[in-house]
C-alpha atoms as a printed R data frame, in Angstrom:
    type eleno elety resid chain resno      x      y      z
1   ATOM     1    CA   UNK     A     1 69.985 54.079 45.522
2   ATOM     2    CA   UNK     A     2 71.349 56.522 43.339
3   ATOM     3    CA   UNK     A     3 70.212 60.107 42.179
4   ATOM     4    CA   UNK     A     4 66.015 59.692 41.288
5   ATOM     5    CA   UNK     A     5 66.290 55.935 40.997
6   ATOM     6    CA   UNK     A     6 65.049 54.309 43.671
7   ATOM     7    CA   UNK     A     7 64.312 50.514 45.537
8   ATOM     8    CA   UNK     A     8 62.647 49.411 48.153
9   ATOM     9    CA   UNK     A     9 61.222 47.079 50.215
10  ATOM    10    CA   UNK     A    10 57.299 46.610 51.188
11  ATOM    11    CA   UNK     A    11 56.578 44.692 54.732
12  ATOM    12    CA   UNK     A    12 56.205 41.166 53.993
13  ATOM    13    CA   UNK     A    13 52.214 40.747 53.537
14  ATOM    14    CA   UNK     A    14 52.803 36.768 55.873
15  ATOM    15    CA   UNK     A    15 54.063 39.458 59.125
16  ATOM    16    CA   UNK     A    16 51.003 39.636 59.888
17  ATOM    17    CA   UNK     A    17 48.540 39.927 56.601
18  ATOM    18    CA   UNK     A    18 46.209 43.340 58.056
19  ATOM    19    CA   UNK     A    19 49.223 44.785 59.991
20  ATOM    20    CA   UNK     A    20 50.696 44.619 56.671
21  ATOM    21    CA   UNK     A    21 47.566 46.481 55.340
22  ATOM    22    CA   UNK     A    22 48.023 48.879 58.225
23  ATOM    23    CA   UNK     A    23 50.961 49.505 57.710
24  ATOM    24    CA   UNK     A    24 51.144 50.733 54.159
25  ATOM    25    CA   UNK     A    25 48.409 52.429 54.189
26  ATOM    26    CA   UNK     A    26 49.467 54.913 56.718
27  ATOM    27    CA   UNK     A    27 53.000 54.749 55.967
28  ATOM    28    CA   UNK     A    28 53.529 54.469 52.144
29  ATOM    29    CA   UNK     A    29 52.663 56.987 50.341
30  ATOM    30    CA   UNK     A    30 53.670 58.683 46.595
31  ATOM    31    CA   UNK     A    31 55.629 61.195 48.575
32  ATOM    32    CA   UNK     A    32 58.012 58.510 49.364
33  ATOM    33    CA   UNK     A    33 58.873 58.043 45.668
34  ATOM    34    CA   UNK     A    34 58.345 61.221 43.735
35  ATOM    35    CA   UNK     A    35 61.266 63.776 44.953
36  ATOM    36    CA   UNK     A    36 58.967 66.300 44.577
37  ATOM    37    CA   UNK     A    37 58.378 65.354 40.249
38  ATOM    38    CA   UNK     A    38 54.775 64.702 38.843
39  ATOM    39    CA   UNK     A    39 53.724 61.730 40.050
40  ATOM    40    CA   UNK     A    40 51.846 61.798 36.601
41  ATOM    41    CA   UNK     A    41 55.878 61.074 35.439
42  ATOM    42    CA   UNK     A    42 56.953 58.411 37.241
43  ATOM    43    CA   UNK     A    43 56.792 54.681 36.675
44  ATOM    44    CA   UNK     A    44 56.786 52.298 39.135
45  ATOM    45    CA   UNK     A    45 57.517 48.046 39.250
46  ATOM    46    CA   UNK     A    46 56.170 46.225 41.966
47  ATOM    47    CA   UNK     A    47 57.437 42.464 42.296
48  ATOM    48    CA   UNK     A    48 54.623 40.582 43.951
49  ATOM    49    CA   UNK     A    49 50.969 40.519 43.947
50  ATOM    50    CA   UNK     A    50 50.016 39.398 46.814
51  ATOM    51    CA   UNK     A    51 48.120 41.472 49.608
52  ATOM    52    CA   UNK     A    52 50.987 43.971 50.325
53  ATOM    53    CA   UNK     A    53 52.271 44.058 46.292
54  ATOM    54    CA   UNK     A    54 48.179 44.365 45.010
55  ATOM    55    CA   UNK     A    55 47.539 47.484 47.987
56  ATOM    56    CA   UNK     A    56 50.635 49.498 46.987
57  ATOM    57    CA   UNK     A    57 49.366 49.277 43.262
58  ATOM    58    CA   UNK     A    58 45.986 50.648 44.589
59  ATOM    59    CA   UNK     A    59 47.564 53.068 46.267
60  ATOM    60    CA   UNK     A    60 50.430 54.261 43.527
61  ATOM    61    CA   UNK     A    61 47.844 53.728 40.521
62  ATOM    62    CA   UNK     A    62 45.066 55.604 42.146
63  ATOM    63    CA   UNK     A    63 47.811 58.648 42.663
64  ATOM    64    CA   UNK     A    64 48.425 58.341 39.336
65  ATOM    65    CA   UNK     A    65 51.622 57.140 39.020
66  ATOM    66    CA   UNK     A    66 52.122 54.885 36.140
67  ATOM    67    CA   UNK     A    67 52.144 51.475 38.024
68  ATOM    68    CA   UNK     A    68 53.087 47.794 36.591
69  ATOM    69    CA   UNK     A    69 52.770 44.714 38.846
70  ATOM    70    CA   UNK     A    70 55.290 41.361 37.902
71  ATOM    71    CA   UNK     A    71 53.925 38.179 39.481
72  ATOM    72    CA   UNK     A    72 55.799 35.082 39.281
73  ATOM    73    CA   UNK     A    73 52.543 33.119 40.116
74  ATOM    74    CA   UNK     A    74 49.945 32.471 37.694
75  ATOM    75    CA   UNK     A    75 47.460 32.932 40.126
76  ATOM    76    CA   UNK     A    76 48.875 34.574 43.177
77  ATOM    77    CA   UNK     A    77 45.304 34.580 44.850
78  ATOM    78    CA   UNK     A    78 44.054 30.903 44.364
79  ATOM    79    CA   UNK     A    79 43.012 29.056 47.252
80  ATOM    80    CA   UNK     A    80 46.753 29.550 48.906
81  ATOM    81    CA   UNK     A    81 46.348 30.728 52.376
82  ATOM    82    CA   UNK     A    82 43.079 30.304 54.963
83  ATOM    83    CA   UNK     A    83 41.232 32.890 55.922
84  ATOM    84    CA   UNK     A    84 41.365 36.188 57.751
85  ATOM    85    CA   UNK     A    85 39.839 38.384 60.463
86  ATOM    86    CA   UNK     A    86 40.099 42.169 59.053
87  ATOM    87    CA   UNK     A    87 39.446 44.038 62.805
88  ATOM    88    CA   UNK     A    88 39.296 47.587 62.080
89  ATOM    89    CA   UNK     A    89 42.861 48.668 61.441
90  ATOM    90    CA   UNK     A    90 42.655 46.729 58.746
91  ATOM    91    CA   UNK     A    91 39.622 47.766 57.422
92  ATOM    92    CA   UNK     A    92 40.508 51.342 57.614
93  ATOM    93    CA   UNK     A    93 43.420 51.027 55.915
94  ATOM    94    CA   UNK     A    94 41.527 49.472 52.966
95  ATOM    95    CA   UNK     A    95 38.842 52.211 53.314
96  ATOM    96    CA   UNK     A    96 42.009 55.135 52.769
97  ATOM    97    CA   UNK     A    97 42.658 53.412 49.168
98  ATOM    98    CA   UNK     A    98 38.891 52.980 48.107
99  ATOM    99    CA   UNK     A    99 38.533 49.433 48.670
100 ATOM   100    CA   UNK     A   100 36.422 48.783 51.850
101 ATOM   101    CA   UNK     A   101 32.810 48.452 49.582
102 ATOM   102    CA   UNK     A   102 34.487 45.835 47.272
103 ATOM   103    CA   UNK     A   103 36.062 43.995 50.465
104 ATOM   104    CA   UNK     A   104 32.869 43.776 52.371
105 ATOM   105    CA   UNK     A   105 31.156 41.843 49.497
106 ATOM   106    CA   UNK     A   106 33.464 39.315 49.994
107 ATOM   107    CA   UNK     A   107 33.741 38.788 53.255
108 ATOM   108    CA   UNK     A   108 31.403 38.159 56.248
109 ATOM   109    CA   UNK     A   109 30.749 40.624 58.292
110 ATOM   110    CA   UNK     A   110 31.769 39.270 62.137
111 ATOM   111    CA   UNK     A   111 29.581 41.457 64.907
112 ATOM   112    CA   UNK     A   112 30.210 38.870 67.391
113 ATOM   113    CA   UNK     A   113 32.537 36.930 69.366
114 ATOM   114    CA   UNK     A   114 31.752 33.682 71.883
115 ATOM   115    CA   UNK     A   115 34.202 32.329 74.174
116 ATOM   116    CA   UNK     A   116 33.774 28.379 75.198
117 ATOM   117    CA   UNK     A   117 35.701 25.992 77.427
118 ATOM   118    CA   UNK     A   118 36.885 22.913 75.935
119 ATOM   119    CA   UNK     A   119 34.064 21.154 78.011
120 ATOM   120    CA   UNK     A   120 31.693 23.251 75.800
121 ATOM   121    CA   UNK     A   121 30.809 25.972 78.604
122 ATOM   122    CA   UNK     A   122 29.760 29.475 77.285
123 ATOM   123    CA   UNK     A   123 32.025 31.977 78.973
124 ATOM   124    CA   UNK     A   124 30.849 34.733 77.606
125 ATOM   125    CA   UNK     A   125 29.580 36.676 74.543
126 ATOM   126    CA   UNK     A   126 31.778 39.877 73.222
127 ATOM   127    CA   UNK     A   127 30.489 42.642 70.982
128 ATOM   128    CA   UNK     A   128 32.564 43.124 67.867
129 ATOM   129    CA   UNK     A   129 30.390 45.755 65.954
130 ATOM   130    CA   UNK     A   130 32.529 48.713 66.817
131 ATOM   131    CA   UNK     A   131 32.917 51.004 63.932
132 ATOM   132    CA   UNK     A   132 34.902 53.495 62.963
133 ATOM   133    CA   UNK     A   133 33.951 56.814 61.289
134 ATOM   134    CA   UNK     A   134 34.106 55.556 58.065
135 ATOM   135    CA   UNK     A   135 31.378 52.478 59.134
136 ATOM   136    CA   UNK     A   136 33.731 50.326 59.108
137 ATOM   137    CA   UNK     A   137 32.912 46.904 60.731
138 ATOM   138    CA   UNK     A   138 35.255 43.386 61.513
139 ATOM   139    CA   UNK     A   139 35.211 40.881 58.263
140 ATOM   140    CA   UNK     A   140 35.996 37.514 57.950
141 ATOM   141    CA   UNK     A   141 37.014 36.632 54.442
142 ATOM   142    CA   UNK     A   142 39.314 33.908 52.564
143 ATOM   143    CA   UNK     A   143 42.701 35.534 51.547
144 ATOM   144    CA   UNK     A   144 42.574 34.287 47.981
145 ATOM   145    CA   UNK     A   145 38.858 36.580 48.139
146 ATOM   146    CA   UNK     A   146 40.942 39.371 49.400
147 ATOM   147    CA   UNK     A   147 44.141 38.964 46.849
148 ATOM   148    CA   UNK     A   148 41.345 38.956 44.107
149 ATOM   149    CA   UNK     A   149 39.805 41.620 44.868
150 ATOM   150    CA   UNK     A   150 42.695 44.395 45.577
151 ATOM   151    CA   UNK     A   151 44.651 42.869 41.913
152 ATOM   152    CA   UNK     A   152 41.317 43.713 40.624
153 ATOM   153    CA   UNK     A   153 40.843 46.987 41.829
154 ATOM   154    CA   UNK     A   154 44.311 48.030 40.806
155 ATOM   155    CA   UNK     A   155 43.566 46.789 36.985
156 ATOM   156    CA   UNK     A   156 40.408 49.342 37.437
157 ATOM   157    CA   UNK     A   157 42.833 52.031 38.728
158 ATOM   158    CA   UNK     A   158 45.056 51.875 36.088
159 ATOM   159    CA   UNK     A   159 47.577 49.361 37.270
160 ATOM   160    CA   UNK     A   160 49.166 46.781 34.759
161 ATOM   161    CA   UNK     A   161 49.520 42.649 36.675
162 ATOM   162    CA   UNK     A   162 51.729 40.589 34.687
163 ATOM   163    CA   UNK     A   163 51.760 36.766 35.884
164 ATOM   164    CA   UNK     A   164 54.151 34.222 35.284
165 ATOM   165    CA   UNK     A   165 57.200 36.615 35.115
166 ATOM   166    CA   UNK     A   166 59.924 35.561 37.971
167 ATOM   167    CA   UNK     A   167 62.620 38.407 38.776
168 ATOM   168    CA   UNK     A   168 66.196 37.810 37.835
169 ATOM   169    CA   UNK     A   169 67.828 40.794 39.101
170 ATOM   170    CA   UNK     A   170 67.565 44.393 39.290
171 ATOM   171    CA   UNK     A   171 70.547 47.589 38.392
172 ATOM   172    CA   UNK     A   172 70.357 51.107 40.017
173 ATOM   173    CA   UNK     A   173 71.531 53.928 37.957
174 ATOM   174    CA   UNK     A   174 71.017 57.729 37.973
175 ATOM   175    CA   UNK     A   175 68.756 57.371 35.230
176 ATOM   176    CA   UNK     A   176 66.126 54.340 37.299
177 ATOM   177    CA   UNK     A   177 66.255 51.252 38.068
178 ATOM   178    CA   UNK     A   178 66.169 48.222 35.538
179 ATOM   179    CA   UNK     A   179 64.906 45.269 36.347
180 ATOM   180    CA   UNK     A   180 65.618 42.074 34.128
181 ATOM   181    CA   UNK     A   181 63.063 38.865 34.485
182 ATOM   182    CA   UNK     A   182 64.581 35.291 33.803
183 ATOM   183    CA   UNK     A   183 62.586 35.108 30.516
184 ATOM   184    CA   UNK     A   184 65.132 37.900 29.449
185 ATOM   185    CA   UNK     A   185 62.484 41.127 29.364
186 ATOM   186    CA   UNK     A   186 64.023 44.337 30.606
187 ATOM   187    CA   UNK     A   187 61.974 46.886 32.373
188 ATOM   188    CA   UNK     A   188 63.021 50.550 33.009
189 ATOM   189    CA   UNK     A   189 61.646 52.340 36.036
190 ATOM   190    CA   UNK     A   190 61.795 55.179 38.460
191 ATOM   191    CA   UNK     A   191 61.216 53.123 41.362
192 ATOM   192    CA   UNK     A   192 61.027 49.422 42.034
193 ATOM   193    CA   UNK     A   193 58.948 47.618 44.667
194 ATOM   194    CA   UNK     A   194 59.909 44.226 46.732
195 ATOM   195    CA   UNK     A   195 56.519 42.819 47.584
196 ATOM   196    CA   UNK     A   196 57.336 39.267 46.843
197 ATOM   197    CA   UNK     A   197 57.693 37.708 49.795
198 ATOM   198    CA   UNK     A   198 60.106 35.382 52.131
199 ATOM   199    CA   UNK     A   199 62.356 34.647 49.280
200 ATOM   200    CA   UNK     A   200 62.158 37.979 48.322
201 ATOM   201    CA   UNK     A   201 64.290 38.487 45.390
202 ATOM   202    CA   UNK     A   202 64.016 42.645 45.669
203 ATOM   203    CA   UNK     A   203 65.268 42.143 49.072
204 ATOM   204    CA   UNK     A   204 68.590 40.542 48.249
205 ATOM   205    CA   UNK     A   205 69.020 42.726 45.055
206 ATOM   206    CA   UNK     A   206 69.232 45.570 47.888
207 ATOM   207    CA   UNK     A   207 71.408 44.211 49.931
208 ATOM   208    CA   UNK     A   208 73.223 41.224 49.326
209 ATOM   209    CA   UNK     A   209 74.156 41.083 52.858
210 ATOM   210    CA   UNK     A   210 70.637 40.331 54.095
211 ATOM   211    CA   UNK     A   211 69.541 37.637 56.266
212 ATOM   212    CA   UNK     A   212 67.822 34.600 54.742
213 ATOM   213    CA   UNK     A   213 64.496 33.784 56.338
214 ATOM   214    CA   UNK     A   214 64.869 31.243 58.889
215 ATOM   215    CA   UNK     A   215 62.201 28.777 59.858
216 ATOM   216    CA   UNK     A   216 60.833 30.067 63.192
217 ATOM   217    CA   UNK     A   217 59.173 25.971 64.312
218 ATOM   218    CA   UNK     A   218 55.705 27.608 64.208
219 ATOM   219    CA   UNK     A   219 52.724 26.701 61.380
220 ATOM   220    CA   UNK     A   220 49.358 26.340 61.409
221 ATOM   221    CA   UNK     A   221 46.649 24.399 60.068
222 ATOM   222    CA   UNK     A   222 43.050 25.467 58.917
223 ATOM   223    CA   UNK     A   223 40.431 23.749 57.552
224 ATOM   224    CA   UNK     A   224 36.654 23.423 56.305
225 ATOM   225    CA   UNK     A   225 34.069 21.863 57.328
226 ATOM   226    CA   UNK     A   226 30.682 21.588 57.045
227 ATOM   227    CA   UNK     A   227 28.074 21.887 60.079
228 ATOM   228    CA   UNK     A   228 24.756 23.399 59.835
229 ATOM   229    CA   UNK     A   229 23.524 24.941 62.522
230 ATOM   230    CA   UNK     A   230 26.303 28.033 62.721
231 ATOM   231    CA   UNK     A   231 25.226 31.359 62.761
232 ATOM   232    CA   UNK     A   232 26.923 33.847 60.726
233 ATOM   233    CA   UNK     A   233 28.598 36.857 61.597
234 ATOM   234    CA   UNK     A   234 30.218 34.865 65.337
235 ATOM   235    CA   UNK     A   235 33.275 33.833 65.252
236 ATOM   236    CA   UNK     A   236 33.962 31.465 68.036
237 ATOM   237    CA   UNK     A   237 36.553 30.728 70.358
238 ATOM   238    CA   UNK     A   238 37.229 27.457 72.164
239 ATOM   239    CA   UNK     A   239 40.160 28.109 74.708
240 ATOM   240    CA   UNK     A   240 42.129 25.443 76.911
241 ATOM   241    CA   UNK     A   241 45.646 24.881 78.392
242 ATOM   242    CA   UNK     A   242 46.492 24.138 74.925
243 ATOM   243    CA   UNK     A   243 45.508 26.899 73.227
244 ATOM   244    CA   UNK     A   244 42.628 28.289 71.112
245 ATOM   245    CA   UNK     A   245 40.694 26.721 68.373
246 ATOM   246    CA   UNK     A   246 38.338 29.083 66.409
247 ATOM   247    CA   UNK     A   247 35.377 28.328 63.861
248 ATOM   248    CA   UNK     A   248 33.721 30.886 62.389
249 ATOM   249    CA   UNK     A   249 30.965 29.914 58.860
250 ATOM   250    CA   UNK     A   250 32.401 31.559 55.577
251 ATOM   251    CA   UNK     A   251 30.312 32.202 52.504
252 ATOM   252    CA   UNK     A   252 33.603 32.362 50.381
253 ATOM   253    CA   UNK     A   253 35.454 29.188 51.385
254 ATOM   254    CA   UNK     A   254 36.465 26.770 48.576
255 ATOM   255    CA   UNK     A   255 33.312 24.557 49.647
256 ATOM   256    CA   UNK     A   256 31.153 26.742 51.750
257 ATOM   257    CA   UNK     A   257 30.638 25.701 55.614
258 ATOM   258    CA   UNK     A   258 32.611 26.626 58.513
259 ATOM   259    CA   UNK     A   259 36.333 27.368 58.594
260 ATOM   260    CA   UNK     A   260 38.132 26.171 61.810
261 ATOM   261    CA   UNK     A   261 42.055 26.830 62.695
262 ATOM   262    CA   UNK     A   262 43.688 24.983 65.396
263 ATOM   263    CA   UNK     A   263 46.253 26.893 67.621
264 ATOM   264    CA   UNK     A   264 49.812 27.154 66.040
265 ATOM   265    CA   UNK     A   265 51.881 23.893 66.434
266 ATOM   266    CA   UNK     A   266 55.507 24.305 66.935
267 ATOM   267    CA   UNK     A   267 58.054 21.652 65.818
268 ATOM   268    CA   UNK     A   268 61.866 22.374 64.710
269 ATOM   269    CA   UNK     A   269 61.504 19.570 62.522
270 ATOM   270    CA   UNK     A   270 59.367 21.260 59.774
271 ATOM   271    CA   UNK     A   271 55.931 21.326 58.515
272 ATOM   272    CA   UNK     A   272 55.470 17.894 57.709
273 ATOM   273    CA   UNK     A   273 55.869 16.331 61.141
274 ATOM   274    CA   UNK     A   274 53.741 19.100 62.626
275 ATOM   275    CA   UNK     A   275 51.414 19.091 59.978
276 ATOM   276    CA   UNK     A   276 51.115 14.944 61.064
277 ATOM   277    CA   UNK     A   277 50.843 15.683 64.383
278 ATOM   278    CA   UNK     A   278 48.306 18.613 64.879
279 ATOM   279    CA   UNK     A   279 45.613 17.318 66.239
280 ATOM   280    CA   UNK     A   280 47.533 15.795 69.368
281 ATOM   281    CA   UNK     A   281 49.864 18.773 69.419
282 ATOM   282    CA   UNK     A   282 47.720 22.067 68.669
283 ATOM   283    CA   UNK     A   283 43.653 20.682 69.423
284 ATOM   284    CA   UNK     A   284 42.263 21.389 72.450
285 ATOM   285    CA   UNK     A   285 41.772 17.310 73.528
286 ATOM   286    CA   UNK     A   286 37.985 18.400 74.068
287 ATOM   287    CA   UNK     A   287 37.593 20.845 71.373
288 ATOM   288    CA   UNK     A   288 35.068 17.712 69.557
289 ATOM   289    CA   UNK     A   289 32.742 17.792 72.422
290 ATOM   290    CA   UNK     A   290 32.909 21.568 72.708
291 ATOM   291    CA   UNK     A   291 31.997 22.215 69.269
292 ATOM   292    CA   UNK     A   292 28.730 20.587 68.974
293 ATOM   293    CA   UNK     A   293 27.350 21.779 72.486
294 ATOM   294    CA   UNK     A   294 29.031 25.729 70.847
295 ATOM   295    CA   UNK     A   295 25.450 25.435 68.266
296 ATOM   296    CA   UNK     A   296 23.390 28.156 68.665
């Protein structure tokens, strides 16, 4: 960073996708950028529009900072990714930029939590209606829904999203930062924005000494199915020595039903061979009798 120009980095959105919205939220805010200018002045690039690249545009846009968003993605929302349990951290942090009403549309509001066995034993029924000042309740909503609906609400603040334009490089100068996209468009700014993920391009631009990301043996799996007879707003839990597999029904998935996730399988030999293996490896062995006998 030199002089007014500045570049940063935005905490990757996959640490974690509603400690991400947490996070920003409470830390990131136009004070960061502005050096004490108009934020009516300044222009500001964010690279990425996913969940943590589509919030800071809220946020910036809504501050009125003159805010343009560069996806490399045609579609960064999509059907990419499963979905999510917003708990109320989350949710508040959505509620400080203005987008808790749109959010809750979505998504399916989860007021209660069950806890099975894998022999399909109730062990106990949890309350998960707590809510904050704000009403603020726990959601349960496809990330795609959620990607969709900040990128919109940062078009209605104000905010420009550009798809299809992959980052080059980026210069710092005392004058802003420039940052060039492979198609060979220039963009001058006062402050540019890494948002774009584990391959973050921003993030080596900064620092060309930065770590690569390093597969941790860890994915997991989600799916959905449908089976009548699940009653919204519960999101249940089937625990064993193996792990936990939840199911909880979503409006919003690709083709309705119930969305299940198995517990994380780990494998240093990459996502294929885990992905092949997840049902010995990550399922609870009794998880299909546990299920049916889990009906209201």
């Amino acid at each position: 960073m030199n002089g007014g120009s500045r570049l940063t980095a935005a905490r990757p959105a996959s640490a974690a996708s509603q400690g991400a919205l947490q996070y920003l939220a409470a830390h990131f805010s136009v004070r960061d950028i502005h050096d004490g200018r108009n934020p009516m002045t300044l222009r500001a690039t964010i690279v990425g529009a996913g969940l943590a690249g589509s919030l800071t545009a809220v946020a910036l846009a809504r501050s009125g900072v003159g805010t343009s968003v560069y996806e490399a993605y045609l579609d960064p929302a999509g059907t990419t990714g499963g979905f999510l349990n917003l708990t109320a951290n989350a949710l508040g942090a959505l509620h400080s930029v203005g987008c808790l009403e749109q959010i809750q549309a979505r998504g399916i509001v989860v007021n209660r939590l069950c806890l099975w066995n894998g022999e399909g034993r109730l062990l106990g029924r949890l309350s998960r209606a707590g809510r904050l000042a704000n009403r603020t309740m726990n959601l349960s909503i496809m990330r795609g829904d959620l990607v969709s609906v900040l990128r919109d609400e940062a078009v209605r603040a104000g905010a420009e999203v550009h798809t299809g334009r992959w980052l080059a490089g980026a210069t710092s100068s005392t004058g802003g930062v420039t940052a060039q996209f492979i198609d060979g468009a220039r963009v001058e700014c006062d402050v540019l924005v890494g948002a774009d993920g584990t391959h973050s391009r921003v993030r080596r631009v900064i620092s060309n000494a930065a770590p690569p990301p390093e597969y941790g043996g860890h994915c997991a799996i989600d799916g959905v199915t449908r089976l009548p007879g699940i009653a919204a707003g519960t999101l249940h839990l089937v625990v064993s020595r193996q792990g936990c597999f939840q199911y909880t029904p979503s409006r919003t998935a690709p083709s309705g039903g119930t969305h299940w996730c198995p517990p994380a399988t780990s494998t240093r030999r990459g996502w294929p061979a885990s992905a092949s293996r997840a049902g010995e490896a990550g399922c609870p062995p009794s998880t299909g009798r546990a299920i049916p006998r889990a009906l209201p």
